[in-house]
MARMARZA-351566 format. One record per residue: x, y, z of N, C-alpha, C, O in turn. Coordinates in pm, whole numbers, plus 50000, padded with zeros to 5 digits. Layout:
XYZXYZXYZXYZ/...
END
This chain:
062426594143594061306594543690061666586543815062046574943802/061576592543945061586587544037060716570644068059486570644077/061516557244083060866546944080060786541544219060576529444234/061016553644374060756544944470060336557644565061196566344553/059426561144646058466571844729059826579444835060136590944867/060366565344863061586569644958062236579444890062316581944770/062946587745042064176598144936064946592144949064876584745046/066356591244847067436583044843068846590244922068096592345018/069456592844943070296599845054072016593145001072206581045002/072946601444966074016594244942074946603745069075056616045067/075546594445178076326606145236077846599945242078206588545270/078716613245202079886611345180080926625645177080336636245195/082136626145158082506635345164082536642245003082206637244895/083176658845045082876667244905083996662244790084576671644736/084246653544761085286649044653084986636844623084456629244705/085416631844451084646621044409085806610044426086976612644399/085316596444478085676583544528084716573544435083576577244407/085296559244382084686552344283083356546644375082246543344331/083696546644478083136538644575081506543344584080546535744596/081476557644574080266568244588080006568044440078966562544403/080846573444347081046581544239079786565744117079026568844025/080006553744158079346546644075078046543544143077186537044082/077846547644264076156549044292075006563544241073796564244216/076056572544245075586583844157075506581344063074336579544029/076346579843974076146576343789074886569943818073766574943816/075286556343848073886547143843072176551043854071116548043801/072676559343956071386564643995070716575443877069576576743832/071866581543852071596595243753071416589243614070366593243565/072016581843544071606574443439070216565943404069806564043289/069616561443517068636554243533067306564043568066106561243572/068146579243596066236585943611065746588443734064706594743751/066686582143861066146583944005066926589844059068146588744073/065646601544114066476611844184066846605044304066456593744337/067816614544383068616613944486068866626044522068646635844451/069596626344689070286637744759071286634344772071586622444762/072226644744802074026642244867073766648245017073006657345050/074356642945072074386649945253076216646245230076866635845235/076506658145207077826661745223078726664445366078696673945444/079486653045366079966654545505081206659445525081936659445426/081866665745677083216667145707083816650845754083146641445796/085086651245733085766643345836085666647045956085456637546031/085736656446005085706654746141084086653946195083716654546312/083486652846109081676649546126082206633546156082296628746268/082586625346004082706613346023083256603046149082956591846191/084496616546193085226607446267084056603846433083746594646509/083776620246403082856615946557081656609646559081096605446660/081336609046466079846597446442079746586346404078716579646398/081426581846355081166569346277081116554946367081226543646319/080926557846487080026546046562079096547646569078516537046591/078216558546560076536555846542075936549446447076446543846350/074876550146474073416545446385073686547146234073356538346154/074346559546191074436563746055075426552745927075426550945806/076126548046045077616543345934077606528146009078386523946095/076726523045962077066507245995077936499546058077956492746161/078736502645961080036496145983081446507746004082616503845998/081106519746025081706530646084082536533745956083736535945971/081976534145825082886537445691081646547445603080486550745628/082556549645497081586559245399081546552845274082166542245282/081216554345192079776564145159078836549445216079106537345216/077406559145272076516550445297075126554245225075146565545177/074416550145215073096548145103071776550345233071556539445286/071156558345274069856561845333068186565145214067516572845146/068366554045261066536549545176065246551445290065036543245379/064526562645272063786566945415064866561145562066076562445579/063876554945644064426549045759065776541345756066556539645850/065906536545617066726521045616068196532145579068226543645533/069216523445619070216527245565071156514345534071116503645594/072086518145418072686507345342074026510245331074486521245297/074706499545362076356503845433076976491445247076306486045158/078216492245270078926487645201078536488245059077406487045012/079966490844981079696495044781079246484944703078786488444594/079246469944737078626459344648076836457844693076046451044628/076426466344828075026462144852074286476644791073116477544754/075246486844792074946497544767074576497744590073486499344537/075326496644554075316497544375074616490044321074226494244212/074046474344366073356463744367072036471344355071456473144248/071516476644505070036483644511070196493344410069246494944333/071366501044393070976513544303070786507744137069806511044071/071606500944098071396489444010069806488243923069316492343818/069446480944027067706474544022067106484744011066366485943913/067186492944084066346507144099066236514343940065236519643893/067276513143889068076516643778067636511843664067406518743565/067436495543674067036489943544068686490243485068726494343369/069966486743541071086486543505071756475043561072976473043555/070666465643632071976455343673071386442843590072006440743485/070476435543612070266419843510068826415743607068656420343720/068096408743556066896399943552068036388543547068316385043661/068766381843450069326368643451070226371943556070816382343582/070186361843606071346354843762072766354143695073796356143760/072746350843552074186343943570074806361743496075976365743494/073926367043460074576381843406075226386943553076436387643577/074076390543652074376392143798075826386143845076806393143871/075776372343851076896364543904078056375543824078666384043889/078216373743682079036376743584079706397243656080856400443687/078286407143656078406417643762079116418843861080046426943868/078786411243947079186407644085080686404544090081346405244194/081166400843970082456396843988083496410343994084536411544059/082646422343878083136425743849083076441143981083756451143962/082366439944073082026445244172083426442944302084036450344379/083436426844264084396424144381085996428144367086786430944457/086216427344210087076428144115087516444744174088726446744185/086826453244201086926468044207087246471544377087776481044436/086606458444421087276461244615088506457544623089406463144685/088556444644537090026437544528091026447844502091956447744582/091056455644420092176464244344092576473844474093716474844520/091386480944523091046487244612091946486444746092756495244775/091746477144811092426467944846093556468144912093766468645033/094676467244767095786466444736096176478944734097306481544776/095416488344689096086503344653096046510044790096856519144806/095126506644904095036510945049096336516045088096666527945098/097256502345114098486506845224098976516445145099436525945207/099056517444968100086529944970098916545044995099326556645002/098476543844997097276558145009097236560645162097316572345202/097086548145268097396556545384098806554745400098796559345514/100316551345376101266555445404101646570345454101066579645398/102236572145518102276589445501103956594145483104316605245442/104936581945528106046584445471106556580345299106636569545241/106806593545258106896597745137107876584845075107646579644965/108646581945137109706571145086109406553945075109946544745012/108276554845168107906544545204106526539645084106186530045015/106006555345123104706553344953105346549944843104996538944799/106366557044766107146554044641107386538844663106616531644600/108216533344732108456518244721106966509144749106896497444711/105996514944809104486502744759103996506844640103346498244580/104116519444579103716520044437104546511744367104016502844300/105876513044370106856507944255106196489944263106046483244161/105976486144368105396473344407104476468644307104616459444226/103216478944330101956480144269102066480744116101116478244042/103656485244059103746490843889104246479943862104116476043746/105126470143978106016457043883105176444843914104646438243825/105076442544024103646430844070101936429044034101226420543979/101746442744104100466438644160099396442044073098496434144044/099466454944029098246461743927098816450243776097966441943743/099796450143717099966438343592098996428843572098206426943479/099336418943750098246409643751097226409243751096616398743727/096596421743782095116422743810094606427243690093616421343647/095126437743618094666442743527094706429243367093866427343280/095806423743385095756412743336094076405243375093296404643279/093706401143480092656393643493091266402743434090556397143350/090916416343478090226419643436090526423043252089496421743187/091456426043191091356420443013091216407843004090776404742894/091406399243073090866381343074089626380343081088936371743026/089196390843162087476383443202086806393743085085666391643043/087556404343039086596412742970086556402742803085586401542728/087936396842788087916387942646086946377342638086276372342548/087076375342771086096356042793085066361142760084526356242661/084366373242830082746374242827082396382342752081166382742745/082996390742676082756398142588081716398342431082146395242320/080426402242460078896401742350079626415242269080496413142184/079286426242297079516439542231080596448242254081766445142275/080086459942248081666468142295081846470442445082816472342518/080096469342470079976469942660080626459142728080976449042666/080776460142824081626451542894081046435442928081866426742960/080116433442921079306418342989078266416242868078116405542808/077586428242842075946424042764075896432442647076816439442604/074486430742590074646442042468073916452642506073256458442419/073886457742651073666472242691074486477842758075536471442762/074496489142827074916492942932074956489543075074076496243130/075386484343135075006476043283076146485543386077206490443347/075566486143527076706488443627077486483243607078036484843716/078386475343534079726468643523080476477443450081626480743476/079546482643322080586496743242080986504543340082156508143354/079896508143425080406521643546081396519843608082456526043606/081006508943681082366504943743083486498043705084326494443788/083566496543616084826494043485086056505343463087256507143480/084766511743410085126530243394085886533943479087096535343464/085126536443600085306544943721086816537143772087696544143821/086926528143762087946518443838089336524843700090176533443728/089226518843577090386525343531090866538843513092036542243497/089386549443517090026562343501090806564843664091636573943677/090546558743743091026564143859092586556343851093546561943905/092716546043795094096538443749095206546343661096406548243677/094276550043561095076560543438095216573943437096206579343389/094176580743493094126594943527095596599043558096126604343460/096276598143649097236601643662097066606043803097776614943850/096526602543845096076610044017096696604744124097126611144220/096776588844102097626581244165098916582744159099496574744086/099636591544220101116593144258102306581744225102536573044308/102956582444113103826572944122103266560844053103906550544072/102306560143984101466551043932102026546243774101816556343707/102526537743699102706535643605102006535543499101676524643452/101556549743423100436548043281100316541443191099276539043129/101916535443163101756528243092100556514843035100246509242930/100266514643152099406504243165098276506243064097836495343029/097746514943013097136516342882097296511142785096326507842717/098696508542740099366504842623099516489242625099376481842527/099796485542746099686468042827098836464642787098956453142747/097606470142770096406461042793095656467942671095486479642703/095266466042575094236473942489093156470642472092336479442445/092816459942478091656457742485090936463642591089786467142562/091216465242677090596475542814090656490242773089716497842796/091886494242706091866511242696091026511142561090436521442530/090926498742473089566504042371088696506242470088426517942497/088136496142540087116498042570086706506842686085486507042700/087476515442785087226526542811087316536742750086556546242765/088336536442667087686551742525086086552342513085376562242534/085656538842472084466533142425083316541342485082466549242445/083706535142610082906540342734082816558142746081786564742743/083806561842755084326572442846083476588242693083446600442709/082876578542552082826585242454081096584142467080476593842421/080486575542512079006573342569078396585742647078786591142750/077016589342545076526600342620075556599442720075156609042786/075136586442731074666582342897075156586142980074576588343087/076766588842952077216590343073078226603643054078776604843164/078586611442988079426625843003078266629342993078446639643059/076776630042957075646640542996075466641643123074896652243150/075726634243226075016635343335076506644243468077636640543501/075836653643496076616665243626077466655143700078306661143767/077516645343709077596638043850079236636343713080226643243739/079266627643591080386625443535081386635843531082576633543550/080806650443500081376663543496082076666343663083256668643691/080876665243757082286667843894083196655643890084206657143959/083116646143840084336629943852085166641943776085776650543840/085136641743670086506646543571086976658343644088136657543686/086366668543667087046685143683087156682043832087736692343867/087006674743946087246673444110088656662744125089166661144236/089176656044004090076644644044090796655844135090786668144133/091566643844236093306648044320094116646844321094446657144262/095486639244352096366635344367096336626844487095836630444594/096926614844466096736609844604098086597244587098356589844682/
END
C-alpha cells in the first residue's frame, strides 16, 4: 500500500545500476508504489545542469515537487518509507556503513569503467584482482562476522543492507565486470553463504524489478 500521497519518480537510464537498482527493490519490497521516467543520455547530458539533477548525476528520486539527488539520501528515504531501514540509531549507524561501504567500492571500480583504452582497462582490473577488491571485500566479511545476529546481514530481518549487500556482490561476481577475478567467491565464504542466502529469499526474486536486475546485466 502506498504510504506517502506524493508520486515517487525514479529517473534513470533503461539498464539496471546498483545505485537505482536498490531504491527499486526497496521500494517494491516494502509495498510503495513508484514510477520510472526512463531517460536517454543524450537527455542527461543536456539537462544535467538543470533543476532536475542536483548535482548533474543519476539516478535521482522526485517526491511531488522535491527532488532527491545522491544513493545514500536516496535509499535512506526509500528505506523509512519501506519500514526496511531501523527505528534504533545504532542499527542505522551499523546501515550507513554499509551504504558508504557500496560508494567506496564504487569508487575504485570508476577509473577502470571509464577507461576506454582496452590495454589500459586490463591493467586497472588486474590492479583491482591483486590489491584492491581483496581488501575491501576482506572488510566487508569483517564487518559481516563482527555484526552478524542471523543469516541477514546486520538484524534478524531483512533491512536495506541485504539489498545492498546483494546488489553490490552480484554485480562483483556476475561476471559482467570484464576482467574481474571470480574467484573471489571462494576467498570469502562467509559472504558467498550469505548471498546464496539472500539471492534464495522470496522477498526479493518475487518482485519484477529483481527479474529485470538478472535478465538486463552487461558487460562492462
Amino acid at each position: 500500500m502506498q504510504k506517502n500521497k506524493s508520486i515517487i519518480q525514479l529517473i534513470y537510464f533503461n539498464f539496471p545500476f546498483w545505485r537505482v537498482d536498490i531504491c527499486k527493490l526497496t521500494l517494491a519490497i516494502g509495498g510503495v508504489s513508484y514510477e520510472e521516467k526512463i531517460i536517454s543520455k543524450k537527455y542527461f547530458i543536456l539537462n544535467k545542469e538543470k533543476k532536475e539533477f542536483p548535482f548533474g548525476q543519476v539516478p535521482v528520486l522526485k517526491v511531488g515537487d522535491n527532488i532527491i539527488a545522491q544513493t545514500s539520501a536516496m535509499v535512506r528515504y526509500c528505506g523509512k518509507l519501506s519500514k526496511l531501514y531501523s527505528s534504533d540509531v545504532m542499527v542505522c549507524a551499523k546501515i550507513d556503513q554499509v551504504i558508504d561501504f557500496a560508494n567506496d567500492v564504487t569508487n575504485l571500480l570508476i577509473p577502470s569503467i571509464r577507461e576506454t583504452d582496452v590495454r589500459k582497462r586490463k591493467v586497472l582490473r588486474q590492479e583491482l584482482n591483486i590489491r584492491i577488491l581483496p581488501k575491501w571485500l576482506g572488510y566487508l566479511n569483517r564487518f559481516l562476522k563482527n555484526n552478524k545476529t542471523s543469516n541477514f546481514f546486520l538484524t534478524e530481518n531483512f533491512t536495506i543492507a541485504d539489498i545492498i549487500v546483494w546488489r553490490i556482490l552480484l554485480w562483483l561476481t556476475s561476471g559482467k565486470l570484464e576482467n574481474i577475478n571470480l574467484s573471489f567467491k571462494n576467498e570469502f565464504q562467509d559472504l558467498e553463504k550469505y548471498f546464496q542466502f539472500i539471492s534464495q529469499q522470496e522477498i526479493l526474486t518475487s518482485t519484477k524489478e529483481y527479474e529485470f536486475i538478472i535478465n538486463n546485466q552487461h558487460i562492462i
